[in-house]
N, C-alpha and C positions, 0 to 999 in steps of 0.2 A: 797654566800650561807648564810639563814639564818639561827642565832643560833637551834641548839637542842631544847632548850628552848623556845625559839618563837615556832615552829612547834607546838611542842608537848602540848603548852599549848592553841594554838589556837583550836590545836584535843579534847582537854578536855573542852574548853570552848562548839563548839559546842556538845560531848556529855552531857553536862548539861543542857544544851538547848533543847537538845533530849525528856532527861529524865525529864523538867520540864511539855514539851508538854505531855508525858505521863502520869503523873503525874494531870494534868488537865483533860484529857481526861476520866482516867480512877477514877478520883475523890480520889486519895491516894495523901494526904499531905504532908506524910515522902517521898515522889516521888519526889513530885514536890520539897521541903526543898534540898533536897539532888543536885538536876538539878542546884538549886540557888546557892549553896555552890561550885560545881564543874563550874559552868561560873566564881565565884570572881577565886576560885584557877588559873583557866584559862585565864585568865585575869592578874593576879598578873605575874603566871609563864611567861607568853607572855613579858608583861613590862621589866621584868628580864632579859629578852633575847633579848629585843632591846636594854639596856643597855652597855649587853655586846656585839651587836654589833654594838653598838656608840663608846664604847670604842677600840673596834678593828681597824676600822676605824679609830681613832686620833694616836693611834699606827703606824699604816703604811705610815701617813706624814711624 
């Protein structure tokens, strides 16, 4: 099962994605800035959460 962290930051990557297409759509800046910010966090958080389960994984050899 994968981490917390992977999940949850792929859910937040695509709601950034969500909110950049809105953001475009509806021509709001601060929209779209915000969409862009919530993909790196999501992104980041995800990385984070494959590490820890890269590391859980060398654990149980």
């Amino acid at each position: 099962m994968p981490d917390h962290d992977r999940v949850e930051g792929a859910a937040k990557n695509l709601g950034g994605k969500a909110k950049e297409v809105a953001g475009k759509v509806t021509g709001d800046e601060k929209l779209k800035a915000e969409g862009r910010a919530d993909q790196v966090e999501g992104k980041v958080q995800n990385a984070v959460g494959g590490m820890k389960d890269t590391l859980r994984g060398d654990n149980r050899n």
